[in-house]
Structure formats: C-alpha cells, structure tokens
GUKE-661658 format. One line per 5 residues: number of its first residue (from 1); for each residue x, y, z of C-alpha. Coordinates in Angstrom, 2 decimals, padded with zeros to 5 digits. Layout:
NUM) X,Y,Z | ...
END
This chain:
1) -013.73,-052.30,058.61 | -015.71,-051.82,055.44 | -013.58,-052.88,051.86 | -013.75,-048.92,050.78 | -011.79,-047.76,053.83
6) -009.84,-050.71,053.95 | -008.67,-049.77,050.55 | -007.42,-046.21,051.26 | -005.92,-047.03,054.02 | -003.75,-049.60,051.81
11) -003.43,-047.11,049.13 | -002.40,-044.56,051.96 | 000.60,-046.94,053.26 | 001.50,-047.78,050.03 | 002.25,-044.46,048.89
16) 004.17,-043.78,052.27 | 006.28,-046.33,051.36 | 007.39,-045.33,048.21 | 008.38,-041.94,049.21 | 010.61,-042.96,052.43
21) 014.27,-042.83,051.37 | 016.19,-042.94,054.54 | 017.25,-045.23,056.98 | 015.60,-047.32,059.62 | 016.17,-044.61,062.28
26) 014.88,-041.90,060.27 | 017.51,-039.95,061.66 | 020.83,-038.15,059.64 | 022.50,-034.85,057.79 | 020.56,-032.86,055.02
31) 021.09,-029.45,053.16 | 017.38,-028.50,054.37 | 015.64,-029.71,057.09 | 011.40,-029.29,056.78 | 009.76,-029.01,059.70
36) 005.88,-029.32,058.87 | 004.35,-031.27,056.15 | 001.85,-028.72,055.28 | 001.43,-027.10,052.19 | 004.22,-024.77,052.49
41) 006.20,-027.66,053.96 | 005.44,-029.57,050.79 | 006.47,-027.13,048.69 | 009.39,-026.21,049.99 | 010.60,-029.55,050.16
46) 009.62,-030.41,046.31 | 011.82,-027.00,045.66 | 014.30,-028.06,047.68 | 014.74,-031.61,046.05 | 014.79,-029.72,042.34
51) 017.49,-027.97,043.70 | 019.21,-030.55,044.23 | 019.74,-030.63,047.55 | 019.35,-033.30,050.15 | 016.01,-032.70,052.09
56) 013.80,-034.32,054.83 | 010.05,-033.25,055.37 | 009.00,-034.00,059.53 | 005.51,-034.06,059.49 | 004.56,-034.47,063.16
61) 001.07,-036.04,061.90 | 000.23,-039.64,060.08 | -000.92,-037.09,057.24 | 000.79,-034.77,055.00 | -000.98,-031.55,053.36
66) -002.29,-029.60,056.72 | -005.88,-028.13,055.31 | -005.16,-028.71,052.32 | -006.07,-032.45,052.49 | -007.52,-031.77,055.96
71) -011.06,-029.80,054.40 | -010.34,-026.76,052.96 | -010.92,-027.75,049.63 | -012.94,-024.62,048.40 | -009.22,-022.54,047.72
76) -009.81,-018.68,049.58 | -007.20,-016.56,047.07 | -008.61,-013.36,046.22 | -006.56,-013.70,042.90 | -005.31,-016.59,041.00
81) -003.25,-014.31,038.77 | -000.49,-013.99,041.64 | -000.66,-017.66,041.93 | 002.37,-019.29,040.19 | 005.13,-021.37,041.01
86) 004.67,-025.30,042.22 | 001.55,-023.55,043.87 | 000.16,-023.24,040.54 | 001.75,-026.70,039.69 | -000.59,-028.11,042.42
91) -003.82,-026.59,041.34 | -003.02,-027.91,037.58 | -002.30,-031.08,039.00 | -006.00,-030.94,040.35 | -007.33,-030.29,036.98
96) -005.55,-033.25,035.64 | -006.96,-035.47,038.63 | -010.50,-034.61,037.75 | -010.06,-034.84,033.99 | -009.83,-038.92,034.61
101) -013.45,-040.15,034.65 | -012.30,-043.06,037.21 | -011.99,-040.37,039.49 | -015.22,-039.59,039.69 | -017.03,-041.89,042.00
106) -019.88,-039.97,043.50 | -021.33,-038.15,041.03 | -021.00,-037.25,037.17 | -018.26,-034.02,036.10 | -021.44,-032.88,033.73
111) -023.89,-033.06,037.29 | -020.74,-030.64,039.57 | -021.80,-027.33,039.95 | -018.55,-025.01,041.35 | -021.26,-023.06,044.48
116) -017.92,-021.46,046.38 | -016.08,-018.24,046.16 | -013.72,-019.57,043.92 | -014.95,-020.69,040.90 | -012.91,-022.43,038.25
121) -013.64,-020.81,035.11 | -013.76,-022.60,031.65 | -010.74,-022.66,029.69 | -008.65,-022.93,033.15 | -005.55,-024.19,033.42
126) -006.16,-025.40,037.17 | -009.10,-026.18,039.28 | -009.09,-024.56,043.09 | -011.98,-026.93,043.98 | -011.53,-030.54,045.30
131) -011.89,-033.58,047.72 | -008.85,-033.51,050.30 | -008.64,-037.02,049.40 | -007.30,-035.80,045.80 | -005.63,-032.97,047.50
136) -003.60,-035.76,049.04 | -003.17,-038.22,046.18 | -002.20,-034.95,044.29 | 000.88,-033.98,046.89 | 001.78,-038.25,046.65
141) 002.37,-038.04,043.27 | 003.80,-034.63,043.24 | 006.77,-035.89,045.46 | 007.37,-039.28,044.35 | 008.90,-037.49,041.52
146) 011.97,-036.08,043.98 | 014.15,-037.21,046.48 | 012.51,-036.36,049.60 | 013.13,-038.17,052.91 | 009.33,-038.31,054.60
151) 009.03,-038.89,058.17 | 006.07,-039.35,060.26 | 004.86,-038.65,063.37 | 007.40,-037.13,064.89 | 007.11,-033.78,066.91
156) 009.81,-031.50,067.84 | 011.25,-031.72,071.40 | 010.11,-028.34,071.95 | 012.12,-027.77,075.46 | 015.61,-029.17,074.60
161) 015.20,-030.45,070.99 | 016.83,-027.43,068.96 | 020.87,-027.55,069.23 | 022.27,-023.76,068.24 | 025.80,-022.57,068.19
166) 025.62,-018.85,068.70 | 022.83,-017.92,066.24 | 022.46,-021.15,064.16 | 020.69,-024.12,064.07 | 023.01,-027.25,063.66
171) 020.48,-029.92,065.00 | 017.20,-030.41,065.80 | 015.96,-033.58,068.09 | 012.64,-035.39,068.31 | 010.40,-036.66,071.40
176) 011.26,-040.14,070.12 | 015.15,-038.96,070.08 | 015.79,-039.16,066.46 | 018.10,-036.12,065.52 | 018.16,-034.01,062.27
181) 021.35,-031.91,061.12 | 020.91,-029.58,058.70 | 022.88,-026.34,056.86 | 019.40,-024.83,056.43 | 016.19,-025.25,058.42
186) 012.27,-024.57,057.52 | 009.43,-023.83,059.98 | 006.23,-024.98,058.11 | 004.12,-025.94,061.00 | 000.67,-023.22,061.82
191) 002.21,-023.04,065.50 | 005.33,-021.70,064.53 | 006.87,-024.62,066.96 | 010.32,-024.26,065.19 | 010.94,-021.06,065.48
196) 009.64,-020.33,069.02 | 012.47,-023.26,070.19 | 014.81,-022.10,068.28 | 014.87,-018.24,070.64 | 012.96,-016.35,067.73
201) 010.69,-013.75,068.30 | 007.00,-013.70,068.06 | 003.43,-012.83,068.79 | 000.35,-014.11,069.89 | -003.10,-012.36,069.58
206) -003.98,-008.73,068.39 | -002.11,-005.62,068.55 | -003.65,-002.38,069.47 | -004.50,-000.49,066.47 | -001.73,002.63,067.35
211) 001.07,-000.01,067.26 | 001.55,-000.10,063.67 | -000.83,002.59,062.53 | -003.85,000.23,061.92 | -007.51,000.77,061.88
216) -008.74,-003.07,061.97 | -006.59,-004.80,064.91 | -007.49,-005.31,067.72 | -010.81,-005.30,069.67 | -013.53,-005.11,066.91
221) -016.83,-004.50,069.19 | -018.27,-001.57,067.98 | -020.49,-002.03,070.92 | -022.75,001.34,071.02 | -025.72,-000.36,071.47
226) -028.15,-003.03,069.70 | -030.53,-000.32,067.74 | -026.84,001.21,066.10 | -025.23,-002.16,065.68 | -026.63,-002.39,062.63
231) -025.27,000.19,060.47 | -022.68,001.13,062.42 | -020.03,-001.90,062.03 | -020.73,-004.17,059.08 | -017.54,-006.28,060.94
236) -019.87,-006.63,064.65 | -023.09,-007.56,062.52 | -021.27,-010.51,060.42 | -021.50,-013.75,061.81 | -023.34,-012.71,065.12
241) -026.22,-013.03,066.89 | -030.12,-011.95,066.11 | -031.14,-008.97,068.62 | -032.01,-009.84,072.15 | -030.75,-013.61,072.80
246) -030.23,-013.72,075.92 | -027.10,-015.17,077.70 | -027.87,-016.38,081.34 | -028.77,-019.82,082.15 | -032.12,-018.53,083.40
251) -033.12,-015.75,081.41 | -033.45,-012.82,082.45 | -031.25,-013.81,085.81 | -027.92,-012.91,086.18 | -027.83,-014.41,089.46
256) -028.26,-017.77,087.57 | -024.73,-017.62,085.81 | -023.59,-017.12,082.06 | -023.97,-020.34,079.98 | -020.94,-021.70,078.84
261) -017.92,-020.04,076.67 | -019.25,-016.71,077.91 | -016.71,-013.82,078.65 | -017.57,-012.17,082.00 | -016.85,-008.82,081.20
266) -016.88,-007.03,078.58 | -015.39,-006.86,074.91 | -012.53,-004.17,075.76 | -012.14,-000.84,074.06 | -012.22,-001.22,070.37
271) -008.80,-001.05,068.69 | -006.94,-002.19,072.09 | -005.17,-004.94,072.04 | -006.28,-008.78,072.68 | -004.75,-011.54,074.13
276) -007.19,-013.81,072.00 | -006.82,-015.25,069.18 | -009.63,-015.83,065.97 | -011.70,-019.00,066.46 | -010.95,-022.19,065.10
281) -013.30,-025.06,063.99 | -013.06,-028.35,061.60 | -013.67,-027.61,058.02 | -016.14,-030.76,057.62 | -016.26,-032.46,054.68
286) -019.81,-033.46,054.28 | -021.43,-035.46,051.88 | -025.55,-036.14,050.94 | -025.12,-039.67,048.63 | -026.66,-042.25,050.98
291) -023.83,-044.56,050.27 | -020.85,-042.58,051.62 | -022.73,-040.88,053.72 | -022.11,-041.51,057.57 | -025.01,-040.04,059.55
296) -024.38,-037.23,062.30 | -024.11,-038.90,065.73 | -024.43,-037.24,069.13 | -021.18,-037.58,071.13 | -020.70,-038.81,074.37
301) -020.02,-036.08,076.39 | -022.89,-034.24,074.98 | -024.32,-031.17,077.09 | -027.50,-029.55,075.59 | -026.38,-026.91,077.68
306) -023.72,-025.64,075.55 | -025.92,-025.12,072.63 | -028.95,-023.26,074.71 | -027.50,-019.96,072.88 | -028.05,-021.89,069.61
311) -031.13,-022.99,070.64 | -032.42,-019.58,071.74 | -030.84,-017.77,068.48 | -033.41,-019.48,066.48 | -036.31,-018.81,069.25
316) -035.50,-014.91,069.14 | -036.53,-015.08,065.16 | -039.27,-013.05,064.22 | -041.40,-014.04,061.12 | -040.38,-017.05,059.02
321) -036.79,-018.80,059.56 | -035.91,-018.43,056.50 | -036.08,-014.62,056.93 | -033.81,-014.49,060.32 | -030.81,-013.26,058.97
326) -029.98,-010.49,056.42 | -027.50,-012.54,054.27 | -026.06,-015.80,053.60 | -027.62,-019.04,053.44 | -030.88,-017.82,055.35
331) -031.70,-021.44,057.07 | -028.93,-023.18,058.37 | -025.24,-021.60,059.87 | -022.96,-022.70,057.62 | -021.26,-021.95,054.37
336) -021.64,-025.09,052.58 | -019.56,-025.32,049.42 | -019.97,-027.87,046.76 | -016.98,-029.96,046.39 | -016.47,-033.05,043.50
341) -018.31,-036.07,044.38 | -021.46,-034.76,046.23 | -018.85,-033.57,048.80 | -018.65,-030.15,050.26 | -016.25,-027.98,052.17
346) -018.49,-026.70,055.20 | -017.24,-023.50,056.87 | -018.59,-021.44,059.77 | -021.76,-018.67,059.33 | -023.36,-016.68,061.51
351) -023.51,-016.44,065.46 | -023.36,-019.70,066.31 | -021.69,-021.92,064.10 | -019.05,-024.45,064.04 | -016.27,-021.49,065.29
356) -015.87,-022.86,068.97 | -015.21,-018.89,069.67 | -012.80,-018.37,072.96 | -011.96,-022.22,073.64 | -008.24,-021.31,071.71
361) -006.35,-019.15,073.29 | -004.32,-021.72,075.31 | -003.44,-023.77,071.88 | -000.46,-022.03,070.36 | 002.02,-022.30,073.22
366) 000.20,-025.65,075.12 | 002.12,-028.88,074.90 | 001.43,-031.68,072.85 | -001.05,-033.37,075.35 | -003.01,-030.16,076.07
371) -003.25,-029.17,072.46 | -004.51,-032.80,071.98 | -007.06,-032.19,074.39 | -008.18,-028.80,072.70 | -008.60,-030.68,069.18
376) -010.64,-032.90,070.54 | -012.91,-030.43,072.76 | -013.27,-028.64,069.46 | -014.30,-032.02,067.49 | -016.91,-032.98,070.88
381) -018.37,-029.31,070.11 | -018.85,-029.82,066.49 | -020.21,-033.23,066.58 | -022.62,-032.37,069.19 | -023.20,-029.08,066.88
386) -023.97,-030.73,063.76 | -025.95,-033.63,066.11 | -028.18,-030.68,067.29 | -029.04,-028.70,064.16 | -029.79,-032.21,062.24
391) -031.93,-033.78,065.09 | -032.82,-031.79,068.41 | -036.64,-031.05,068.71 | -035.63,-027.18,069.43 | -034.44,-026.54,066.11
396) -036.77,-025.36,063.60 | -037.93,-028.75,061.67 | -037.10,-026.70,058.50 | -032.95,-026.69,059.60 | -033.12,-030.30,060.65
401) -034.67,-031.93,057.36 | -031.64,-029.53,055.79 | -029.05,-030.85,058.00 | -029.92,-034.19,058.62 | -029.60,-035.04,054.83
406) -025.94,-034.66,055.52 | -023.37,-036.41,057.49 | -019.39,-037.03,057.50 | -018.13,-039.33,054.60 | -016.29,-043.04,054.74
411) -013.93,-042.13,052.06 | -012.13,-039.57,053.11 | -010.02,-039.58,056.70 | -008.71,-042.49,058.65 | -011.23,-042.12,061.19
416) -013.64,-044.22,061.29 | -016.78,-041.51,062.21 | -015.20,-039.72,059.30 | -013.76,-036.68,061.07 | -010.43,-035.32,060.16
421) -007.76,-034.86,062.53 | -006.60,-031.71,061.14 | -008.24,-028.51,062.97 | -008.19,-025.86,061.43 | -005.63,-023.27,063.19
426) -006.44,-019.65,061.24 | -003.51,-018.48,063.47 | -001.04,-018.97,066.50 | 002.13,-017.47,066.50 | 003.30,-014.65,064.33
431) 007.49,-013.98,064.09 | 008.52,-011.15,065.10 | 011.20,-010.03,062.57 | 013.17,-007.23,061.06 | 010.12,-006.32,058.67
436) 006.32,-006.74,060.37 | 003.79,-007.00,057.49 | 000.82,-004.55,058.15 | -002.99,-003.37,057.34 | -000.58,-000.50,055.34
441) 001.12,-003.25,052.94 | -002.53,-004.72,052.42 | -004.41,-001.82,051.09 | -000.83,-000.49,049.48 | 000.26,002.53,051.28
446) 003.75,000.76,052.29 | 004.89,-001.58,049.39 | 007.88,-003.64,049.68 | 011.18,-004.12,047.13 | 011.79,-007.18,048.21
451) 008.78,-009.68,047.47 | 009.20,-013.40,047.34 | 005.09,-013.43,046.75 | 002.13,-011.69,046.51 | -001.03,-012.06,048.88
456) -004.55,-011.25,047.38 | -007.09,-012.35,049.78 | -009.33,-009.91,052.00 | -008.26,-008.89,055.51 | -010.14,-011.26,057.35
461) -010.74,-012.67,060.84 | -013.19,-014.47,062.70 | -014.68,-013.97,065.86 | -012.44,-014.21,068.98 | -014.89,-013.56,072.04
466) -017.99,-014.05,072.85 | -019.76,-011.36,075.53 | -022.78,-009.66,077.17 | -023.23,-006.44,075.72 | -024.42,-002.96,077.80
471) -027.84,-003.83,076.71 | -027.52,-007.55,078.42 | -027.67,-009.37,075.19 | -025.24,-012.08,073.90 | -022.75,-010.98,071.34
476) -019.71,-011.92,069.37 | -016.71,-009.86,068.84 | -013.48,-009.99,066.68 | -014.98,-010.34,062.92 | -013.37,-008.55,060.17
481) -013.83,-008.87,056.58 | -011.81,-006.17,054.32 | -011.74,-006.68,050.69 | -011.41,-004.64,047.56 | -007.47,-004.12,047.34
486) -005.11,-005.50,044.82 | -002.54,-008.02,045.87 | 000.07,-007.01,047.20 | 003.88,-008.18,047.52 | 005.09,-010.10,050.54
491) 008.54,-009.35,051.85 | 011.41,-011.38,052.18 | 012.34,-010.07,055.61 | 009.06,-011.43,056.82 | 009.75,-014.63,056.65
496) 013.24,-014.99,057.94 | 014.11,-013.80,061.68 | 016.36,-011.47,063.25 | 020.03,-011.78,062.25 | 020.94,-012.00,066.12
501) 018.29,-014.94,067.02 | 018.63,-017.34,064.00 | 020.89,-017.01,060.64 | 019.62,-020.14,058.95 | 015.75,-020.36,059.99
506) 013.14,-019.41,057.63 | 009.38,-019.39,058.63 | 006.85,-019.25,055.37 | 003.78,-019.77,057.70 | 003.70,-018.36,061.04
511) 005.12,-014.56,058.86 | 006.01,-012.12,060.23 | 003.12,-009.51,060.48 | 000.51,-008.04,062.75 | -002.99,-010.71,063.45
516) -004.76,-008.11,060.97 | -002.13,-008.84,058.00 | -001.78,-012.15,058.74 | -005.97,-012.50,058.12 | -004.93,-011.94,054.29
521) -001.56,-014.16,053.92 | -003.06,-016.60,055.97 | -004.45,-018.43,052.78 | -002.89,-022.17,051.79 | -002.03,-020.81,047.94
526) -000.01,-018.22,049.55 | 001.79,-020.44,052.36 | 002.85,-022.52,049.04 | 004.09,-019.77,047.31 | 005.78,-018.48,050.38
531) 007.68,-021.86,051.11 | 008.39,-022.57,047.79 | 010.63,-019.03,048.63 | 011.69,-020.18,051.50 | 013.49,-023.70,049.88
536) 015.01,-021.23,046.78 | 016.41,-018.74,049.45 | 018.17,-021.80,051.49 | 019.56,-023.48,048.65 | 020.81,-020.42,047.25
541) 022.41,-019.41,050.97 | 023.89,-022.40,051.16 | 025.25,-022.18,048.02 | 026.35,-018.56,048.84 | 027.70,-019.44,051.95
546) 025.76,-017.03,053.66 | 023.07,-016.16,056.36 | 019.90,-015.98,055.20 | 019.33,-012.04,056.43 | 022.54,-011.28,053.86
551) 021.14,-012.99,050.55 | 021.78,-011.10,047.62 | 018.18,-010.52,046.96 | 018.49,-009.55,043.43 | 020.21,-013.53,042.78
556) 016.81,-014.53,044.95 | 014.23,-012.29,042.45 | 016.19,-013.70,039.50 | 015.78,-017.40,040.54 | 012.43,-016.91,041.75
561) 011.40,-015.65,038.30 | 013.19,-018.95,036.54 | 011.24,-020.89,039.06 | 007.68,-019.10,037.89 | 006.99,-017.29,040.97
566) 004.54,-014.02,040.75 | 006.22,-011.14,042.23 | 004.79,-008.11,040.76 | 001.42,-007.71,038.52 | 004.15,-007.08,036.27
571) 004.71,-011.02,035.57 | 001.12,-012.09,036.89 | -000.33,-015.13,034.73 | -002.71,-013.74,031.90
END
C-alpha cells in the first residue's frame, strides 16, 4: 500500500472515530432515526442535531455522502438562487476548503479552469465544483460540530426489519440485528429501502404520458424512421447512435443473433408506459498528472464482444472523427468536466458511453447480494469501456491518445484500482403519496402552497433501452432533456406518505412524483434541501405531538424561513 493511500485511509478512520457517539452495540432510542448517509441523509441529520434532538445517521456503506463524495462533483442545479439552507452551508464550506493553498496538491488555484455547466462565478459565496475527496472532508467537519450518532455498514432487514404498530414506525432492525427506536424516521437512501418495508406506496419505471397529463413520460422513441430522426425528436437524436450501425453479431444477419444488451423487440409506442428505468453508470473521477494517475486496465472478464456496437459506431463515421457527431465533445463519448487538482467529473455522451443502458431494471427491488452483483457488472462494463477507447486497435488512434492520457486516481476512494463504490442510481423507487409531483409543476401550470424547496434543474433522463429500429439499425431510446423553466416549489405532501401507510416516515429522496418530475428533483442540492425539510418537519411533529400528514404547515414555512431555506423567488439569495 503506497504512503498517500495509506494516509487517507488513516485520516478516513480517524474522522469516523470522532463522530461515533453511541455505544458498543450501536444499537438504542433517538428522536430521529436517518436511514441513508447521503446528502439528504446528512443534512437532515445536521438539522436534526441543531434541533436539538437525539439523532442517528445508518449509512449502509463504509462511506458517507452518496454522489456527492462518490463523483458527482460538477453540481447539476439549474439555479443556485433557490439553493439555501445547510445546502448552501455545504457549497460555502467548499469555497472555504479551496481557499487553503495546502489543499491544493495537484495543480495551482491560478492554473483551474471551471469547464462544467456550473460555473462558480467571481465574487461567489460558494463553489459547486470539487474533488469528492473534499466533498467528504467537507461533510466530516460539517458534523463533528453536532451530536450525531454515525453508524456504518449496516443495511436494513428489508423482510422483517421494520416494527409498526398500526401506521407507525416504532423500530427498525438491521441484518446484523442491531435495533433502532425512534419517534420520527427518515428514508434517505436512492432505493427508497425504508419506505418500501415500511408498507408505503411507490413506483418503479415510467408512466404513460395520459396518467398525469404529461407529454415527456414514458416511451421516448420517436421512431419514424432514420432520414426523420433528425429533426423530428431532438430527445431520440441526443446521446444515440450515428445512422446505420448495425446490431447483429454478423452484420447484416439476423439469423446470427443481436449482440449483447440488445432489446428484441421494439421500443413500444411512444408515451406508453415502461417498466425500465434510466441508465446508470459510475461518475469516474479521472485524473491526467502522471503521479496520481492510475492507468486504465482491462478487466478480467473482458468480452470485446460487448463493445462491437462501440466499435462499429466509430466505423459507420463518414469524413474525419472529429466531425462524427453534431455536438458535444466531437472525439471521445464523454462529458469530461474539470474538477480541482487535474481531476475531472466524467459523465456519459453519446450512443455508447459509460450508461450501461438496460442492465438496471432488476436493481431497485433486488436484494443486497444481487444489487452487489449489478454494481459490479456495471464497474466490469466501464473498466473494460474506458480499457477499449484508451487502447483497442479498433478505435480511431485519435480517441485513444485522448483517452489513454487519463486513468482513475490513488487519492481518492478506498479501492485500490481507484474506482468508487458508489454507482450512480439516477432513480429507483418513487413514493406514491397524497400529492404526485408532475411535468405540470415543472414548467408551472400546477404550483403548490405548500413548498419545503424549490427544484431548478431541466427535466432530464437518460436512455433506458437500447433497440433495432424498423429500418434494422441500432438505436437508443428513453433520453429527455427539457430546460428553460423557472424553479419551481416542491411540496410538502411529496415527501411524506399516505396518512393510512406511515404517520411518522418522511422520504426527501425517493419523492413522490412521476420518473419525468423526478428527472428535475433528482439533483444532490435539491435532495439536501429536501432533507434538511424533512429533519425541521420531524422535530417540529414531535414537538407537536402530531403525525407528520397533520403539521401545521404555516409553523413548518415559518421555521423553514429561520432556518434559510428558499421557498419562493420571493426569498431567493441575490
């Protein structure tokens, strides 16, 4: 083990250390009970601890932060003006971490250039750009200043594990048997594992557009054929493949099979509804400085024949490479944004990209071993991905002297080929509660009176199927991109369940809205704000004696306000 990882991994346990504050078992009574260390888990358990309440944070991992300190350093918001509360505490608390000059390592502040979609702007008060290695020393620090019982690594029982009488929680119980009580409980997790144990409603996948009035759920083909494709659906061109690749294992021979993670079949009717859900991948954190740098390696369960479509995407080019797609980085399929320290947040582009598209749909409601398995397919996939565009002889020598100038870094995660273990779940279960956020609140034809935070990001999904069109081409299906709206208020109701399934649950991640709504909440700024909410609306029903459902929501909006939350553009931060 090399002295620089031995040292985080020291500076990891140490801080660990300092913030456990319970007893041997781990096990006991609280006002609030976190389930999740995530971002939203986070915050809702700092809020909680201001409160002063008694609170312990379950973070099934050995890491806190989700994708916050798992990649996604390059901050998707749409808005920063509707970002306030500890959210905005965290992003400040960034700024501050980058202001020190030990903490730059890698590379000079003067020599960072800010390449993302959200750009830090001079005279900021925060930065929304940054390592997930400060991400996480940011969140240590951030707690140590509470009382916050931490616990690691364990998971829910998810069969047995959640003890109601009638319609409330009173105890929740591990795999390894430790047991939680708690007046008030918190669903912070992306699966929504909580909540789905606990009897409360929810969905998986995308409705059909006449459910809730929509135009951009469910299937999002637009297949009328490859010369219309074009300018017909600016969501089917994004992120897909160039004309004419062809999908069989011997081209031109259906008899010869589809290569792999092909549907048989096609797309479905557009706007139906879609058992599927939007691809996931691992948002790498890459790095070019020879010294942290730790060279792409070709895994061990390597087929070349689950990149042929990759392969053949770049053979079906005509002219330069540089010219084969209409926008975007032109040479290489990825969005690779420039993080502090010669580090980057690298993101999926075009058809074939780090999005293992299909290889999901199992994940939300799988057990812990089969999930397991799924992470790790996804990881194999992206290795052998990054393994192929940096060194295979089929790739255009032009993408591999790009690519191969890159690799994984040693500073970052625990593992030792410098992969995270966080993937990056853009969605699994959705609640199903009183109030179902929609495409309508979005683009503001239905507004809510009872916000408890705004969202301000773009509808967006990625692609959930991949499929031979009519003219026998390969094609992807499922991307949406919607901007150009204001933000827009997020309702309480969304976030706590039916009255009749579960009075003292409240879910700030997996809300309650349709797959097309959730593409714009879905963003980690958002989930903070959101479970910040979540921790003010227990303590104040447990002071209130109350279910959550009958919170006077006028004391809620009043405390939220003390506690800096954005509700309205009215109080947005100037």
């Amino acid at each position: 083990m090399n002295k620089l990882k031995q040292a985080i991994i020291i500076g990891v346990a140490t801080a660990l250390v300092s913030l456990v504050h319970f007893s041997a078992f781990g096990q006991g009574e609280f006002d609030v009970v976190v389930y999740g260390g995530t971002s939203s888990g986070i915050a809702a358990a700092i809020q909680s601890s201001r409160m002063g309440k008694s609170v312990v944070l379950i973070e099934p991992s050995s890491r806190i932060g989700g994708l916050t300190t798992g990649g996604l350093g390059q901050t998707d918001i749409g808005n920063k003006m509707v970002v306030g509360g500890i959210s905005r505490e965290f992003y400040q608390e960034i700024k501050k971490y980058y202001s020190n000059p030990d903490n730059w390592k890698w590379q000079k502040p003067e020599e960072y250039r800010d390449g993302g979609q959200t750009r830090t702007a001079t005279g900021e008060d925060a930065m929304w750009t940054f390592e997930p290695s400060a991400a996480l020393k940011v969140y240590h620090s951030m707690m140590e200043k509470e009382k916050i019982s931490l616990v690691y690594k364990q998971r829910l029982n998810r069969e047995t594990g959640v003890k109601k009488q009638q319609s409330k929680i009173v105890e929740i119980e591990m795999e390894t048997g430790e047991k939680y009580r708690g007046k008030m409980f918190i669903d912070a997790t992306y699966e929504g594992d909580l909540m789905a144990a606990a009897g409360v409603s929810y969905s998986i996948g995308r409705e059909s557009n006449k459910e809730y009035g929509e135009t951009l759920n469910g299937v999002q083909a637009n297949d009328i054929g490859i010369t219309l494709r074009r300018t017909a659906s600016i969501n089917a061109h994004n992120h897909n493949f160039i004309d004419g690749v062809d999908p069989y294992i011997v081209k031109g021979d259906p008899s010869s099979g589809l290569l792999p993670f092909i549907k048989d079949g096609g797309p479905g009717i557009d706007g139906s509804a879609h058992h599927g859900i939007q691809a996931y991948c691992f948002r790498m954190t890459l790095t070019d400085h020879p010294e942290n740098r730790i060279p792409f390696k070709k895994p061990a369960d390597y087929n070349e024949l689950e990149y042929e479509l990759l392969f053949r995407n770049y053979e079906a080019a005509e002219g330069p490479v540089e010219e084969m797609y209409t926008y975007g980085d032109k040479l290489v399929p990825w969005i690779n944004s420039a993080m502090p320290n010669r580090k980057t947040d690298t993101n999926n582009q075009k058809g074939f990209s780090t999005d293992f598209i299909g290889q999901n749909y199992d994940y939300p409601e799988a057990g812990y071993k089969e999930r397991e398995k799924i992470i790790e397919k996804h990881r194999s996939y992206q290795q052998g991905l990054m393994w192929s565009l940096a060194y295979h002889p089929r790739i255009p020598k032009k993408v591999r002297d790009v690519v191969s100038k890159w690799g994984t870094c040693k500073d970052e995660y625990e593992r030792e080929d410098g992969w995270q273990q966080q993937l990056y779940i853009r969605e699994a279960r959705r609640m199903k509660s009183d109030y179902v956020m929609t495409q309508r609140n979005c683009e503001g034809f239905d507004v809510v009176d009872d916000p408890v935070g705004m969202a301000a990001y773009g509808m967006d999904s990625h692609h959930v199927q991949r499929y031979v069109d009519a003219n026998g081409y390969i094609q992807n299906e499922g991307n949406v991109e919607a901007h150009g709206f204001d933000p827009y208020p997020v309702s309480y109701r969304s976030i706590v369940p039916k009255k009749g399934e579960c009075t003292n649950l409240l879910v700030p991640v997996c809300v309650s809205s349709t797959h097309i709504a959730f593409g714009s909440i879905r963003m980690e700024p958002v989930f903070m704000v959101l479970g910040q909410s979540a921790a003010l609306a227990a303590c104040l029903s447990i002071d209130e004696h109350v279910a959550v459902q009958d919170l006077d929501y006028e004391k809620m909006k009043k405390l939220m306000l003390e506690k800096n939350q954005v509700l309205s553009m009215d109080n947005a931060i100037q």
